[in-house]
Every structure is written in structure tokens, then in C-alpha cells.
Short mmCIF file of the C-alpha atoms (twelve columns), coordinates in Angstrom:
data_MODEL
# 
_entry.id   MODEL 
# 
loop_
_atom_site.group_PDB 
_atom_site.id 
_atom_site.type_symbol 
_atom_site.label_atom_id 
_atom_site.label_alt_id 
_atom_site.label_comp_id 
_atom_site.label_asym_id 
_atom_site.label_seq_id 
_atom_site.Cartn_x 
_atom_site.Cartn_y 
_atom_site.Cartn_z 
_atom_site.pdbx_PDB_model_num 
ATOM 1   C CA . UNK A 1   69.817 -174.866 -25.486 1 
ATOM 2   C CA . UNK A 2   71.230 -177.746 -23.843 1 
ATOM 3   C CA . UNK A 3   69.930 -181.610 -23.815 1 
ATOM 4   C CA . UNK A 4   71.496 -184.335 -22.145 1 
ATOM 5   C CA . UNK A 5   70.181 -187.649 -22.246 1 
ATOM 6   C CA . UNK A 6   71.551 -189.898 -19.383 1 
ATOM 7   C CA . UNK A 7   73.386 -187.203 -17.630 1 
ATOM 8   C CA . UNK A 8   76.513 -188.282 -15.984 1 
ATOM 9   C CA . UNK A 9   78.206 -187.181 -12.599 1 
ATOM 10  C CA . UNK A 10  80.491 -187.809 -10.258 1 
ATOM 11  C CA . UNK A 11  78.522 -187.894 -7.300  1 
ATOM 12  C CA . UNK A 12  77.408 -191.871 -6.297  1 
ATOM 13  C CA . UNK A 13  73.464 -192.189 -5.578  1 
ATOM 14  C CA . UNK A 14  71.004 -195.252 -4.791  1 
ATOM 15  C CA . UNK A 15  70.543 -195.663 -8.510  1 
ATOM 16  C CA . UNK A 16  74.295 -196.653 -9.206  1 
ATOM 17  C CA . UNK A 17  74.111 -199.140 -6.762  1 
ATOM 18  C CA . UNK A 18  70.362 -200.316 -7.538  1 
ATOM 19  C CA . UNK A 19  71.620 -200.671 -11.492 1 
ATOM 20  C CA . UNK A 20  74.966 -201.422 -11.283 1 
ATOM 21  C CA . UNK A 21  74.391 -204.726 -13.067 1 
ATOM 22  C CA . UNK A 22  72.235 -203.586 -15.835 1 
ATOM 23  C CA . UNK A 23  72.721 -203.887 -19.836 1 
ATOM 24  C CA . UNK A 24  74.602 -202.215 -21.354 1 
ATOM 25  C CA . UNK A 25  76.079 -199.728 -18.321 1 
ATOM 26  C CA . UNK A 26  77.081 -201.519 -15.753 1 
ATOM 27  C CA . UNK A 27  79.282 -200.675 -13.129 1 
ATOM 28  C CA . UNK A 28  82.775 -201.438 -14.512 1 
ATOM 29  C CA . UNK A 29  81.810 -200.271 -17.564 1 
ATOM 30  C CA . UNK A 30  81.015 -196.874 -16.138 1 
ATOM 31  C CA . UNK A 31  84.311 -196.836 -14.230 1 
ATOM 32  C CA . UNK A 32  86.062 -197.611 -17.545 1 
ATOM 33  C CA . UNK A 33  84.362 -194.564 -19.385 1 
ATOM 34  C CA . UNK A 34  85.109 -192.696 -15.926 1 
ATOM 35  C CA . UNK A 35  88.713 -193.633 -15.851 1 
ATOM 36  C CA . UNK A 36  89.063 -192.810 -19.604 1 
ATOM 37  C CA . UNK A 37  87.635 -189.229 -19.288 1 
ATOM 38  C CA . UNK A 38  89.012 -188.367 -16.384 1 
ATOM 39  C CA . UNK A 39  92.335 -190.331 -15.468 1 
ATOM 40  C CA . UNK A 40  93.569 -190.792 -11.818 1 
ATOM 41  C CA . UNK A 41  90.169 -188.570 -11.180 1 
ATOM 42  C CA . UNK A 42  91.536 -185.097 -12.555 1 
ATOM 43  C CA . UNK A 43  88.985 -182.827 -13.281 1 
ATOM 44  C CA . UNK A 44  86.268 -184.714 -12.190 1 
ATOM 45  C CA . UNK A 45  84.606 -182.452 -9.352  1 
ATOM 46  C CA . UNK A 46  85.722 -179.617 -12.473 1 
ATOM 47  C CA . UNK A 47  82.450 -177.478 -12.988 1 
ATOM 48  C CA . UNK A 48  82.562 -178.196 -16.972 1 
ATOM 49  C CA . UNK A 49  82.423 -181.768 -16.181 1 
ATOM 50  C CA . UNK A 50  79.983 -181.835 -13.423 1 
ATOM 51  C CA . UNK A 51  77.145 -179.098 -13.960 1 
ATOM 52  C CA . UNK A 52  76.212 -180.446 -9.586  1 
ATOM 53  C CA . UNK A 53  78.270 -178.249 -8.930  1 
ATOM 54  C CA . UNK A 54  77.704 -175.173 -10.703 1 
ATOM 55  C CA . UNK A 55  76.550 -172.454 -7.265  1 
ATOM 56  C CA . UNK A 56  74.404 -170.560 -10.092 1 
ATOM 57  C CA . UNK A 57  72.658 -171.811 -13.029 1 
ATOM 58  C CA . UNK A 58  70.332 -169.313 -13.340 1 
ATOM 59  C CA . UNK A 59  71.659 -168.788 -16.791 1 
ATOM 60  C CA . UNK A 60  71.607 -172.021 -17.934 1 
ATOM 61  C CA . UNK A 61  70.317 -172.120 -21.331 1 
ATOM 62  C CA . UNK A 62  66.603 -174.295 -21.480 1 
ATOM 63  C CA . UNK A 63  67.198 -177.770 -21.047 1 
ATOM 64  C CA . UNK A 64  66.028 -181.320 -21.762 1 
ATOM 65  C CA . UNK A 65  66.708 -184.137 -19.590 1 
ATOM 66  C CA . UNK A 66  65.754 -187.369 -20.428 1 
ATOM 67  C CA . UNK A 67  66.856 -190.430 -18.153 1 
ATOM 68  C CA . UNK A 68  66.033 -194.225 -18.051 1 
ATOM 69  C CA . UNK A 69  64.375 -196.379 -15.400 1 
ATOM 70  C CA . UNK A 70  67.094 -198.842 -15.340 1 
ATOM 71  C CA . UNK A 71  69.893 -196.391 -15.138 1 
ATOM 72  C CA . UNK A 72  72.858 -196.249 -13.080 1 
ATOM 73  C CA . UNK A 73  73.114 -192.962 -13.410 1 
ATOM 74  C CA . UNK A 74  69.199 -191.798 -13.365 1 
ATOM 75  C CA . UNK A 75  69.140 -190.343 -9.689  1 
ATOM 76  C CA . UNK A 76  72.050 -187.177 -10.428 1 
ATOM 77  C CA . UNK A 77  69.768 -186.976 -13.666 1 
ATOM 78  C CA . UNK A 78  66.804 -186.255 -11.266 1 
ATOM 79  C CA . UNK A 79  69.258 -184.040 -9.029  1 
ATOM 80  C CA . UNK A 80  70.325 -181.786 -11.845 1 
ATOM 81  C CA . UNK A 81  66.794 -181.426 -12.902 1 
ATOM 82  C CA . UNK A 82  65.595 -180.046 -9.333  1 
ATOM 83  C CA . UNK A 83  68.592 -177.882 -8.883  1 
ATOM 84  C CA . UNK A 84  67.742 -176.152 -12.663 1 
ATOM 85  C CA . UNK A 85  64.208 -175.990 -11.401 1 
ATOM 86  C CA . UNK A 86  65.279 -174.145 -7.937  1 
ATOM 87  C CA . UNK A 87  67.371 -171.825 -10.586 1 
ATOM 88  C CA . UNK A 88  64.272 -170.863 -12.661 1 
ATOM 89  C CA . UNK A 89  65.251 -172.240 -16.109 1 
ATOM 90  C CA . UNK A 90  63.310 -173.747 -18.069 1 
ATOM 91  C CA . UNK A 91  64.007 -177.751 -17.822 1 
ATOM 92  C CA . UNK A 92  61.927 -180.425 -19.751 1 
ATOM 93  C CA . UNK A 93  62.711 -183.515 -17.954 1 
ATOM 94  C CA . UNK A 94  61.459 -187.147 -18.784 1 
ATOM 95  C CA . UNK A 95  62.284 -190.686 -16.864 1 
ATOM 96  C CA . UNK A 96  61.491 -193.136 -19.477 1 
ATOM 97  C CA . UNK A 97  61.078 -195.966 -17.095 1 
ATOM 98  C CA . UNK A 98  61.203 -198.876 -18.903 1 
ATOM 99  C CA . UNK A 99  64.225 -198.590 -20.606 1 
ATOM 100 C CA . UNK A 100 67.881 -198.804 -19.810 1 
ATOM 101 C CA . UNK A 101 70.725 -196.423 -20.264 1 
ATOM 102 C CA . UNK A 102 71.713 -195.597 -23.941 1 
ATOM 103 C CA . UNK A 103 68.524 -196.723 -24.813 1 
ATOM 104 C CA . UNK A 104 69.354 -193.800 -27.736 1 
ATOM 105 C CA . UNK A 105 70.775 -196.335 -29.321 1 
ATOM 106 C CA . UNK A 106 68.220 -199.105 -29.287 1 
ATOM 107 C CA . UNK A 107 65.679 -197.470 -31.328 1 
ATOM 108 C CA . UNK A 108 65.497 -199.416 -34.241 1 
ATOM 109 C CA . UNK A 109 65.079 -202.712 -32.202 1 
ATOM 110 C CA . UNK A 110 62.447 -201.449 -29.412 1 
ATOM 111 C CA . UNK A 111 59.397 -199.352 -29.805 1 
ATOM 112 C CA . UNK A 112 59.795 -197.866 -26.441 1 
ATOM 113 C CA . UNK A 113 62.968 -196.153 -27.496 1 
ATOM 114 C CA . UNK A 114 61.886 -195.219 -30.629 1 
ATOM 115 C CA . UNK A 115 58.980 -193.656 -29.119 1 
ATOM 116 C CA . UNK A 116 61.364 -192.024 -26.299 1 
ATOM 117 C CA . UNK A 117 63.825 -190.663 -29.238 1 
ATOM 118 C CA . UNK A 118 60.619 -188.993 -31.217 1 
ATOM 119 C CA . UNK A 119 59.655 -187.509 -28.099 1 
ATOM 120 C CA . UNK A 120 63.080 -185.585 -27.150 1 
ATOM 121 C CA . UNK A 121 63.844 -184.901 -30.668 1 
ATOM 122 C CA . UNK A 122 60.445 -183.125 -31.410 1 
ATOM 123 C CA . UNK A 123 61.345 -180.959 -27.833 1 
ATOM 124 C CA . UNK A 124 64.542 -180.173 -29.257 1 
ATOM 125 C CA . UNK A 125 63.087 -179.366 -32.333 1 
ATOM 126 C CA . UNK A 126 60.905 -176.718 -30.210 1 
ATOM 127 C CA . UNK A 127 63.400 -175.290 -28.728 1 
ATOM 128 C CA . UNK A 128 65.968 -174.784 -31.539 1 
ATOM 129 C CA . UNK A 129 63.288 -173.177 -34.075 1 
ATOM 130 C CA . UNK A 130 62.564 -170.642 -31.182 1 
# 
């Protein structure tokens, strides 16, 4: 089983640009987490750290994907999603569109998130009492 909510990349689409200045990930913050994980770029394009690159996930465990609507990083969410779809494994993907990335997080002050975390943990819940 693997679930990754706001699934991160190194590859630059339309939504970094399009959310780049959007609470609480914006774009120098995500260069600071990028810089911190993987300094002066090593082991960035590294298949553990970038499942985009992976030439076969065909067995790739089943998967949930959730990403946000206001998300820098929502577009290589949406691009791992179709390339586990082209490999045939199972893939529960959700764009929660009115929220922002981490909204994990916020789910104690907004409903919407709330709602979003009972939704993915209730999947997860499937999957792990398979």
C-alpha cells in the first residue's frame, strides 16, 4: 500500500508556476525543503526520490493520491496518477480543489479538510484491512 498526499517531484509543471505564491507552500519555501532534502541537487532525478521516473510500476503496491487545488505541486500529482493508471495498479486519486497544499494539517480549523482527511483515511483504512 502506498498513499501520498501532495506528492512531490522534481519535474517543474504549470501548477508550480500558477501557485507559486500560495499559503503555506510557496515557491521559496519549496526550494528550501528541496535544497534541504536534496543538497546541491544530489539524488534528485534518484528513482526512490522521484517515483516519474520509475520505467515500470506495474508492481507498485495500490495507491492513494490525494492533491489540492491550490497546489504547487498538484500537476506531477496528476502525472504520477496517469502513469500508475497506464501500469495497471490500482490508484485512488482525489484533487480536493478547494484547498491548498498541507491542507492535512488544517483539519481542525476548516471543514473542507476535515472532510478531505476522513475521506483518505477511510480509503486507507480499506486498503490496509484487505
Amino acid at each position: 500500500m502506498f498513499c501520498q498526499v501532495c506528492p512531490v517531484a522534481s519535474c517543474r509543471l504549470f501548477s508550480i508556476e500558477s501557485c507559486a505564491d500560495i499559503f503555506p507552500m510557496t515557491f521559496e519555501i519549496m526550494e528550501f525543503f528541496r535544497n534541504t532534502v536534496f543538497p546541491n541537487g544530489h539524488n534528485i532525478d534518484h528513482l526512490w526520490a522521484n517515483p516519474l521516473y520509475q520505467e515500470d510500476l506495474s508492481n507498485f503496491p495500490p495507491t492513494i493520491i490525494a492533491t489540492a487545488g491550490f497546489d504547487p505541486i498538484r500537476d506531477q500529482g496528476n502525472q504520477f496518477v496517469d502513469l500508475l493508471k497506464k501500469a495497471e495498479v490500482e490508484v485512488t486519486d482525489y484533487c480536493f480543489s478547494e484547498l491548498p497544499h498541507s491542507f492535512l494539517i488544517f483539519g481542525r480549523i476548516s471543514k473542507a479538510a476535515q472532510k478531505a482527511n476522513n475521506i483518505i483515511a477511510q480509503d486507507l483504512s480499506k486498503i490496509l484491512n484487505k
